[in-house]
Each structure stands twice: as structure tokens, then as C-alpha cells.
mmCIF file as gemmi writes it, N, C-alpha and C atoms, coordinates in Angstrom:
data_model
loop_
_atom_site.group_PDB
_atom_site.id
_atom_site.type_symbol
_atom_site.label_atom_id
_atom_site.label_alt_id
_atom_site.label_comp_id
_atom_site.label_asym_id
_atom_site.label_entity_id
_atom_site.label_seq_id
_atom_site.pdbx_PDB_ins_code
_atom_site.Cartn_x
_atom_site.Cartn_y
_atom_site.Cartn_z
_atom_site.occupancy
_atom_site.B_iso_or_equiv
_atom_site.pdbx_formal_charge
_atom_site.auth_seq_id
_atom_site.auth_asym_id
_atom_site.pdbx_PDB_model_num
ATOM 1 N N . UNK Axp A 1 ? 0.831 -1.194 0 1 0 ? 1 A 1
ATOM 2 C CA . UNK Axp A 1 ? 0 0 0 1 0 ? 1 A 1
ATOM 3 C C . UNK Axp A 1 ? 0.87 1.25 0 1 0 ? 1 A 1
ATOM 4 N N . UNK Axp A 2 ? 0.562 2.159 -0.821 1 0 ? 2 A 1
ATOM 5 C CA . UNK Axp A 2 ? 1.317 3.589 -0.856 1 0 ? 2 A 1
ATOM 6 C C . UNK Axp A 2 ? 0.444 4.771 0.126 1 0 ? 2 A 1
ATOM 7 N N . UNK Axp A 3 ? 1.338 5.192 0.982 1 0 ? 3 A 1
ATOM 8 C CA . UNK Axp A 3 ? 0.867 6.585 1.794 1 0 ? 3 A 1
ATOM 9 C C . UNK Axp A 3 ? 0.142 7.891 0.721 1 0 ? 3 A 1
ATOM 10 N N . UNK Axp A 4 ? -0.558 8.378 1.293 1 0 ? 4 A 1
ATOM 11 C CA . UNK Axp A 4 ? -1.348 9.773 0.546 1 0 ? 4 A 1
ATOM 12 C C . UNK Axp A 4 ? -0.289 10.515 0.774 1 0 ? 4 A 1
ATOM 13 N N . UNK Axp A 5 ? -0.244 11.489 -0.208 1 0 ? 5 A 1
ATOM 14 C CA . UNK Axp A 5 ? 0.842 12.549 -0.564 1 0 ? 5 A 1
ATOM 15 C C . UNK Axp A 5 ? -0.063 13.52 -0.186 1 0 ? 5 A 1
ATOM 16 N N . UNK Axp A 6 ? 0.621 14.181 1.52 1 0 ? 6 A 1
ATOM 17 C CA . UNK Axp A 6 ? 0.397 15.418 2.056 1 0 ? 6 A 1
ATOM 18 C C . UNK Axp A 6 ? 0.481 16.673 1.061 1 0 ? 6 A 1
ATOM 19 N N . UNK Axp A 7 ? -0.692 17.184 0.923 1 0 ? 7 A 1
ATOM 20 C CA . UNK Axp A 7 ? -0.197 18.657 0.035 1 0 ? 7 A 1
ATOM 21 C C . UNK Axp A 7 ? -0.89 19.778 0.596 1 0 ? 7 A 1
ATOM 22 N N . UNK Axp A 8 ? -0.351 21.203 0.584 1 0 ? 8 A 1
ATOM 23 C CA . UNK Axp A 8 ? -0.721 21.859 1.554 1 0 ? 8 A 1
ATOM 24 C C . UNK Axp A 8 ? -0.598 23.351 0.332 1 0 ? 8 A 1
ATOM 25 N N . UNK Axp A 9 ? -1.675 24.314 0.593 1 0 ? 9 A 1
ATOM 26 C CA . UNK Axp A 9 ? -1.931 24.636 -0.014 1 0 ? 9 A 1
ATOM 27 C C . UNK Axp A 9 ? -1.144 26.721 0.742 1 0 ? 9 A 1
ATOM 28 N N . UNK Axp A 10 ? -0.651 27.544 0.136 1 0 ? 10 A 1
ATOM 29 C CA . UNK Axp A 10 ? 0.67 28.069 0.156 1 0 ? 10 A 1
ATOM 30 C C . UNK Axp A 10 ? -0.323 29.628 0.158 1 0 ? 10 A 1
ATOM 31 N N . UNK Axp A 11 ? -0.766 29.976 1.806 1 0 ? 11 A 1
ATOM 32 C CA . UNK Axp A 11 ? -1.734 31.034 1.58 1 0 ? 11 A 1
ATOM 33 C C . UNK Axp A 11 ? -1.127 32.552 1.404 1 0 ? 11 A 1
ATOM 34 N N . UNK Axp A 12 ? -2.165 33.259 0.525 1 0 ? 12 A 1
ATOM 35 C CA . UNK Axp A 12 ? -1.075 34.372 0.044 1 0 ? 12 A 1
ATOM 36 C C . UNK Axp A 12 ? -0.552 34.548 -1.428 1 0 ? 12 A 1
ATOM 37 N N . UNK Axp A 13 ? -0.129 32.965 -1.873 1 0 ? 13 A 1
ATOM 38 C CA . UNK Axp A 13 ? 1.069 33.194 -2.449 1 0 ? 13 A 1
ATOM 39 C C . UNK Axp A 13 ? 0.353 33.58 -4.158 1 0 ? 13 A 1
ATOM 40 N N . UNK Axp A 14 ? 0.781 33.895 -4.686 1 0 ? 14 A 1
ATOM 41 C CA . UNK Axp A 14 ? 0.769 34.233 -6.449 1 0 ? 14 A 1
ATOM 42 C C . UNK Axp A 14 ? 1.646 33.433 -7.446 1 0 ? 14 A 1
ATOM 43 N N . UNK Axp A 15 ? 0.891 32.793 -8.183 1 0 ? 15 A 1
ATOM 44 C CA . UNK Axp A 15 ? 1.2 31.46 -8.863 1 0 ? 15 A 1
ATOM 45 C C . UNK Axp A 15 ? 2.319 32.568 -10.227 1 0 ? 15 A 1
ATOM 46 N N . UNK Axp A 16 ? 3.56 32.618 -10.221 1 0 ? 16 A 1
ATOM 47 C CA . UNK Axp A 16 ? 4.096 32.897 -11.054 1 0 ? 16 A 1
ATOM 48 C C . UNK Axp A 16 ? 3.659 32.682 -12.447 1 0 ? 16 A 1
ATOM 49 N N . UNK Axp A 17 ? 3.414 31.763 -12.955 1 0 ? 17 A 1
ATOM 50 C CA . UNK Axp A 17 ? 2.894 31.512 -14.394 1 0 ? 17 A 1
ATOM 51 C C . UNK Axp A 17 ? 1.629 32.071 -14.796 1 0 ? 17 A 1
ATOM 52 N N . UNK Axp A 18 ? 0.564 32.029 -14.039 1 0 ? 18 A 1
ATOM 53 C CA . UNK Axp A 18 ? -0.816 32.532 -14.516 1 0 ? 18 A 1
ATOM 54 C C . UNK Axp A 18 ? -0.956 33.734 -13.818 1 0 ? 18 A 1
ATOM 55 N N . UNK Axp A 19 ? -0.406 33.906 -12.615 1 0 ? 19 A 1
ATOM 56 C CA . UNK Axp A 19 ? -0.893 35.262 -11.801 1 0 ? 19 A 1
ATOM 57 C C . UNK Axp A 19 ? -2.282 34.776 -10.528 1 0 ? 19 A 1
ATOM 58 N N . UNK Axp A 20 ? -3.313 33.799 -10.475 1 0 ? 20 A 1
ATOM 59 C CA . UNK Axp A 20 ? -4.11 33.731 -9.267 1 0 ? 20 A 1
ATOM 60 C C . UNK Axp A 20 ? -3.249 33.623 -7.947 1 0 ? 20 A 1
ATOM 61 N N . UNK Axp A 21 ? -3.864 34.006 -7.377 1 0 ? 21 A 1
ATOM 62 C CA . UNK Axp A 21 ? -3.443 33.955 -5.908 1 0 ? 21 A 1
ATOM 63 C C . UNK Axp A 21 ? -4.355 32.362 -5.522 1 0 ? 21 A 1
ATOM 64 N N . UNK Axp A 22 ? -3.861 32.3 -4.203 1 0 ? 22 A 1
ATOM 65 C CA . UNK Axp A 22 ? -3.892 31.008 -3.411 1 0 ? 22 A 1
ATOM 66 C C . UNK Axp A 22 ? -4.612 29.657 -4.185 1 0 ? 22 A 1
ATOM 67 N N . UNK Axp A 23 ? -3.505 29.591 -5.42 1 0 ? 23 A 1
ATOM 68 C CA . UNK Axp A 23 ? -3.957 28.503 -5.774 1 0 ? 23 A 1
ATOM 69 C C . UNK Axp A 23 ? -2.45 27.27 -6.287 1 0 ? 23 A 1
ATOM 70 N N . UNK Axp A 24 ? -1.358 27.708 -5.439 1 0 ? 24 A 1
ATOM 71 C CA . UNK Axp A 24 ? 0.185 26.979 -5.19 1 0 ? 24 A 1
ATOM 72 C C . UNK Axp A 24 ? -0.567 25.633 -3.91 1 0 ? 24 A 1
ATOM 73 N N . UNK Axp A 25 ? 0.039 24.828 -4.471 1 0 ? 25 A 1
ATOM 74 C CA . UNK Axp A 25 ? 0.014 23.795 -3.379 1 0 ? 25 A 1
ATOM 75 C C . UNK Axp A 25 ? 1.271 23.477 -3.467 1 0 ? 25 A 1
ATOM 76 N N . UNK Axp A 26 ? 2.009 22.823 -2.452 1 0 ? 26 A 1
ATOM 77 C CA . UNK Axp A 26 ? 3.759 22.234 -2.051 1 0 ? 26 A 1
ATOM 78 C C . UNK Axp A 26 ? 3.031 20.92 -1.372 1 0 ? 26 A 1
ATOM 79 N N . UNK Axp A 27 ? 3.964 19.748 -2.031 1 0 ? 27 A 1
ATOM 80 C CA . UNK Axp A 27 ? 4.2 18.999 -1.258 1 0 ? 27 A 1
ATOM 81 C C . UNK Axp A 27 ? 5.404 17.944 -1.942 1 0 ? 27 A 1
ATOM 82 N N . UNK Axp A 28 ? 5.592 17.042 -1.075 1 0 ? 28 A 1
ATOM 83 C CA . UNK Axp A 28 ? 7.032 16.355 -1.052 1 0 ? 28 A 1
ATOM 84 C C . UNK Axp A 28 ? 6.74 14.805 -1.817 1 0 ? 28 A 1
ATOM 85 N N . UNK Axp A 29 ? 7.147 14.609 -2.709 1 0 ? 29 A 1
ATOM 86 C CA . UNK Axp A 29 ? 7.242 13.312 -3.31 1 0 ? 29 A 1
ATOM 87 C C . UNK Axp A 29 ? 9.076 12.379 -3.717 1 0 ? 29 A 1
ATOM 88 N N . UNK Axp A 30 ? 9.21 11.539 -2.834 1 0 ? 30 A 1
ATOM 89 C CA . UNK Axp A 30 ? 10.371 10.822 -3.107 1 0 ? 30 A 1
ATOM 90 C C . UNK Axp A 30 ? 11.257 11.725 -2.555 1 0 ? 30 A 1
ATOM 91 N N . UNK Axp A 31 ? 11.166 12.388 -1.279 1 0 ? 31 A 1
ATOM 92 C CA . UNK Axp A 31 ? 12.187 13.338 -0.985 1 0 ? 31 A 1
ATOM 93 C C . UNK Axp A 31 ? 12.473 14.768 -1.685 1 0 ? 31 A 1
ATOM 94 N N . UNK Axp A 32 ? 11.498 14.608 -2.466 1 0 ? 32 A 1
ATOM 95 C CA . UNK Axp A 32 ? 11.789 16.053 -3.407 1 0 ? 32 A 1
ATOM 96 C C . UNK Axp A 32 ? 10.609 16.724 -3.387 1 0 ? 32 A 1
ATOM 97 N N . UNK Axp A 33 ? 10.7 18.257 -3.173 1 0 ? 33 A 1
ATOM 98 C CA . UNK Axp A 33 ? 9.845 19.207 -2.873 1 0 ? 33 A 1
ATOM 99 C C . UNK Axp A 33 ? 9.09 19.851 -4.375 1 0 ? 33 A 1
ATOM 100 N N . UNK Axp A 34 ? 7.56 19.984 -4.166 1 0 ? 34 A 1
ATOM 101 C CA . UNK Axp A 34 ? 7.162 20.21 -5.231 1 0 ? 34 A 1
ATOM 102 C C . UNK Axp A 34 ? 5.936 20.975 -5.341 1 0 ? 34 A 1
ATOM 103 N N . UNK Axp A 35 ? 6.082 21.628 -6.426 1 0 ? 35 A 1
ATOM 104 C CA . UNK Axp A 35 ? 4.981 23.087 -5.904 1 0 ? 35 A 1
ATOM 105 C C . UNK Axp A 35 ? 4.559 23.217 -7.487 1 0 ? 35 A 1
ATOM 106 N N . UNK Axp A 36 ? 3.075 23.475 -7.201 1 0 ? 36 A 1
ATOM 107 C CA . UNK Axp A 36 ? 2.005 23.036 -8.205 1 0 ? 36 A 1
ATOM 108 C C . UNK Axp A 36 ? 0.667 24.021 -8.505 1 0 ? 36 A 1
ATOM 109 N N . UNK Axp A 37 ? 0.598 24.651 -9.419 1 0 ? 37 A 1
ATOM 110 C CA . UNK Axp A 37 ? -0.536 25.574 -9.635 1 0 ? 37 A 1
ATOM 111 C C . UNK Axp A 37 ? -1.925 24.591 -9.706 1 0 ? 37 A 1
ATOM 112 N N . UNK Axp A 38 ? -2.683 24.435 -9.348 1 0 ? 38 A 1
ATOM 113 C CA . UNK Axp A 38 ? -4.148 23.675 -9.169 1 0 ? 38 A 1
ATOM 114 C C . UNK Axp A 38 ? -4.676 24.142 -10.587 1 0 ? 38 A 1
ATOM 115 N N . UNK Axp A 39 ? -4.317 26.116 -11.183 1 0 ? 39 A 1
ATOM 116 C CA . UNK Axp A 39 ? -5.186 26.268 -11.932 1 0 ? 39 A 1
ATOM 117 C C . UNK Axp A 39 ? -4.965 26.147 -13.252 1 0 ? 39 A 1
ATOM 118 N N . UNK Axp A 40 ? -3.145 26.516 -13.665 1 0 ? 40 A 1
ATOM 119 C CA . UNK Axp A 40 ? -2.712 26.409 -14.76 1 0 ? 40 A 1
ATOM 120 C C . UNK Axp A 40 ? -2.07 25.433 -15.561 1 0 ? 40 A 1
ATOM 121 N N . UNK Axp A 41 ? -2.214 24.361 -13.756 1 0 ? 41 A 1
ATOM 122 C CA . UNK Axp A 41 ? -0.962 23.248 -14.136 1 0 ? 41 A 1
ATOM 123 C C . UNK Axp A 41 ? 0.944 23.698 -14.141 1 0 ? 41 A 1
ATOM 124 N N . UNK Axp A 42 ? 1.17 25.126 -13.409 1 0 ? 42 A 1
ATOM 125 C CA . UNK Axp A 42 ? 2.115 25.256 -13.922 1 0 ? 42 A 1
ATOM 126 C C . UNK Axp A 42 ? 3.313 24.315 -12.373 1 0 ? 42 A 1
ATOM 127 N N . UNK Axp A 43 ? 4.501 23.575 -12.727 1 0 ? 43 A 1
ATOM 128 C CA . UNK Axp A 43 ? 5.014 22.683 -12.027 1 0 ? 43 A 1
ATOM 129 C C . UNK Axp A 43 ? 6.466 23.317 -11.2 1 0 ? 43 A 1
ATOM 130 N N . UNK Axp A 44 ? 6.647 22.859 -10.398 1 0 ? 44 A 1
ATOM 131 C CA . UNK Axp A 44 ? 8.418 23.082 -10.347 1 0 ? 44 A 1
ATOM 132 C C . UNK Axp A 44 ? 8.872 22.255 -9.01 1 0 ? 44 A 1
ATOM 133 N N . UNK Axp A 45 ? 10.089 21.708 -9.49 1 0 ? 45 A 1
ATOM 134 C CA . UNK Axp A 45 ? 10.712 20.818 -8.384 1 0 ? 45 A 1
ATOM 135 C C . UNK Axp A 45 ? 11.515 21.836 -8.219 1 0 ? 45 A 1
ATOM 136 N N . UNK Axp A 46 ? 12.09 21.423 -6.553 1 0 ? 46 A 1
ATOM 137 C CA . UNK Axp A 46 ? 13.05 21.763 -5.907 1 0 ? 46 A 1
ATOM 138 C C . UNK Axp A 46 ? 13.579 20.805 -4.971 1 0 ? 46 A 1
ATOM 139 N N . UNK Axp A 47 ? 14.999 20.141 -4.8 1 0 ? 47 A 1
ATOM 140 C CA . UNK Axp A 47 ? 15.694 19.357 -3.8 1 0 ? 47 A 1
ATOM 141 C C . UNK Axp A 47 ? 15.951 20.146 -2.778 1 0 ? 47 A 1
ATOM 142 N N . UNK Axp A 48 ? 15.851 19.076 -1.68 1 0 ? 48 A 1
ATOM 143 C CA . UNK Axp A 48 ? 16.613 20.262 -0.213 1 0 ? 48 A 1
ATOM 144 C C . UNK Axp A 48 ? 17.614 20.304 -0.404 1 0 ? 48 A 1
ATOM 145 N N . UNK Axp A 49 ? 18.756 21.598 -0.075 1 0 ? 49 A 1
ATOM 146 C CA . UNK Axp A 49 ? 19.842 22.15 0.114 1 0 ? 49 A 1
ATOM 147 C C . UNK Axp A 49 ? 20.802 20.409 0.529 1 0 ? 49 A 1
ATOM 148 N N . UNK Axp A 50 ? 20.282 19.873 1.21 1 0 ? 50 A 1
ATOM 149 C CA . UNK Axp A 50 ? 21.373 18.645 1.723 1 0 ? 50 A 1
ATOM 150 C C . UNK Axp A 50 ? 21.623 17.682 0.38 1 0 ? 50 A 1
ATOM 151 N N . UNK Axp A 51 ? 20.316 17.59 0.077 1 0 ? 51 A 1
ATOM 152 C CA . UNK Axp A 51 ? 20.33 16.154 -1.149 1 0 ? 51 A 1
ATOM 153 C C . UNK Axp A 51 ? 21.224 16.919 -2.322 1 0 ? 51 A 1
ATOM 154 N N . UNK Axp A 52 ? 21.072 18.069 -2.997 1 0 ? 52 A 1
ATOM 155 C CA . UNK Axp A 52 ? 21.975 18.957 -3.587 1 0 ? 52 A 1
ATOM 156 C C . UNK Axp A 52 ? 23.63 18.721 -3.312 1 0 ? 52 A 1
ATOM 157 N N . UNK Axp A 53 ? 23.939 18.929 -2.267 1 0 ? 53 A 1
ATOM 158 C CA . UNK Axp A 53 ? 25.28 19.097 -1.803 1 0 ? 53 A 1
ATOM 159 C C . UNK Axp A 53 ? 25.7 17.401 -1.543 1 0 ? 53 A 1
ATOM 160 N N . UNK Axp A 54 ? 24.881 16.361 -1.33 1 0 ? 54 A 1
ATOM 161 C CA . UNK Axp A 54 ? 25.341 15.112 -1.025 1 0 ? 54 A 1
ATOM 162 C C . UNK Axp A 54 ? 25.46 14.837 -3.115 1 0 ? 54 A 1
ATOM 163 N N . UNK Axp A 55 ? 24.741 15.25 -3.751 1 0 ? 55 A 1
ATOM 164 C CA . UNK Axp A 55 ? 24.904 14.624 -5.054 1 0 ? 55 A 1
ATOM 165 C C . UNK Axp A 55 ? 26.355 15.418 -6.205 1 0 ? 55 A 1
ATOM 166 N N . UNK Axp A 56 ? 26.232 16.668 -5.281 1 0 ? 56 A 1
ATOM 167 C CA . UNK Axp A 56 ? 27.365 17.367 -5.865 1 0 ? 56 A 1
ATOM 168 C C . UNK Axp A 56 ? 28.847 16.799 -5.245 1 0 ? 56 A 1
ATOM 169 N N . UNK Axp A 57 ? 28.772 16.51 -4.187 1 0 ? 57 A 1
ATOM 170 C CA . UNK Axp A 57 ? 29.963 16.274 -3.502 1 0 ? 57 A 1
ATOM 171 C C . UNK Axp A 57 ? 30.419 14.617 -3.748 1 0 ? 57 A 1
ATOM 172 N N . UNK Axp A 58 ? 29.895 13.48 -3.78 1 0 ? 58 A 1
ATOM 173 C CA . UNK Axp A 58 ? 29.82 12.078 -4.507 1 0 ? 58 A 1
ATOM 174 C C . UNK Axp A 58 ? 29.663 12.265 -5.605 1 0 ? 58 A 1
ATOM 175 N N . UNK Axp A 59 ? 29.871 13.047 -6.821 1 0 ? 59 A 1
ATOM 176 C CA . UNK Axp A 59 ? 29.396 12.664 -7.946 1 0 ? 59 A 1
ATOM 177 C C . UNK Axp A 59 ? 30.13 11.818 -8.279 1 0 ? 59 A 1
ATOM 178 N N . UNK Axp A 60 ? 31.542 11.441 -7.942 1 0 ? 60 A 1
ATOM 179 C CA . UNK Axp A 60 ? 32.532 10.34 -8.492 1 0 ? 60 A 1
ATOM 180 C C . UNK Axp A 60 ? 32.658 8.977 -7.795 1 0 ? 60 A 1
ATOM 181 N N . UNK Axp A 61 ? 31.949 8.809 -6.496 1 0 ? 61 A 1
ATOM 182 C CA . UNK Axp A 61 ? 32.068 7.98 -5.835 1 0 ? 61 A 1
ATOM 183 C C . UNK Axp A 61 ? 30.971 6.555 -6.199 1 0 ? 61 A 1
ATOM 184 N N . UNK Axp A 62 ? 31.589 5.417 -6.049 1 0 ? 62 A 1
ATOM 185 C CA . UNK Axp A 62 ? 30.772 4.522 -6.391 1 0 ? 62 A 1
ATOM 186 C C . UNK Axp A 62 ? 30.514 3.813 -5.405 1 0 ? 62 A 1
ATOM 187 N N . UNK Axp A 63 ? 30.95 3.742 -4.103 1 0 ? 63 A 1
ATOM 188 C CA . UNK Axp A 63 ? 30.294 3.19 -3.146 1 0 ? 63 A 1
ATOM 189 C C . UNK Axp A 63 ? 30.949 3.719 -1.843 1 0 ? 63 A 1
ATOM 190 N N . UNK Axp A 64 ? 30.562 3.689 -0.412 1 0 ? 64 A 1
ATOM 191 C CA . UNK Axp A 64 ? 31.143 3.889 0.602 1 0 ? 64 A 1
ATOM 192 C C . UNK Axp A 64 ? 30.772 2.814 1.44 1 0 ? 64 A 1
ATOM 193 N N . UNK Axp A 65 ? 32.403 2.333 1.551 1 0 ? 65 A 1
ATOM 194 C CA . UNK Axp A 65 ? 32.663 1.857 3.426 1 0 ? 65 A 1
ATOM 195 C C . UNK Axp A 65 ? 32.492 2.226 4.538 1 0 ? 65 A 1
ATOM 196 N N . UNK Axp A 66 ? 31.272 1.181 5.235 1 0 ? 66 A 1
ATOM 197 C CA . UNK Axp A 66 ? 31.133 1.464 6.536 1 0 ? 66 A 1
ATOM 198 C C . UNK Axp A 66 ? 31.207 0.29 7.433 1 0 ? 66 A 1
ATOM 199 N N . UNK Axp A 67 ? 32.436 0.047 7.859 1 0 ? 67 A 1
ATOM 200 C CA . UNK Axp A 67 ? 32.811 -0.906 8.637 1 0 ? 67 A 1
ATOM 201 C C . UNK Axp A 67 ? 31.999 -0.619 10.396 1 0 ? 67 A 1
ATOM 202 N N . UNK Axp A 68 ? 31.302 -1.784 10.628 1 0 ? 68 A 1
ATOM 203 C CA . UNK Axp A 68 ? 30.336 -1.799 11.676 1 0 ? 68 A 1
ATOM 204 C C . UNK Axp A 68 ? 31.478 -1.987 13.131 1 0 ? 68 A 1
């Protein structure tokens, strides 16, 4: 069974692409943050600051040792 995807709706805010107000919802899928116009469809991901810096900083690494 898959959990419901919390989405929360962003009061105030002004949907860059079309211009309505309070119609942004954010919520988090697979660790990644995601924010969604209800009216225009317009989309945009964003990673947290950590997952960013862990993929920039391993980009060459193919595995890590962790001796227990």
C-alpha cells in the first residue's frame, strides 16, 4: 500500500505563471519538494539544500565503506 501525498496549499502566495493567488500547493514526493498551480498546471521541483550538496559532492564515488 502507498501513503497519501500530504499537500498543503501556500496562503497568500501568487502562482508565477498565470498570476491567481492562493492557488500553489507544495508537497514532497520521493524526498523532493514540489509546488504546483491547481489552476494552470504550472510545475516546479526543488531538492533540499542537503540532497543537492550530497549529489554534488559524490558525484565520483561509487560506493562507501562502513565498517560496523
Amino acid at each position: 500500500m502507498s501513503k497519501k501525498t500530504k499537500k498543503r496549499f501556500i496562503a497568500g502566495a501568487k502562482c508565477p505563471e498565470c498570476g491567481a493567488m492562493d492557488t500553489l500547493m507544495l508537497y514532497f514526493e520521493n524526498n523532493v519538494e514540489k509546488l504546483a498551480c491547481v489552476k494552470c498546471d504550472y510545475a516546479e521541483t526543488q531538492t533540499n539544500d542537503e540532497v543537492k550538496a550530497a549529489n554534488k559532492s559524490n558525484a565520483n564515488v561509487i560506493g562507501v565503506f562502513k565498517p560496523e
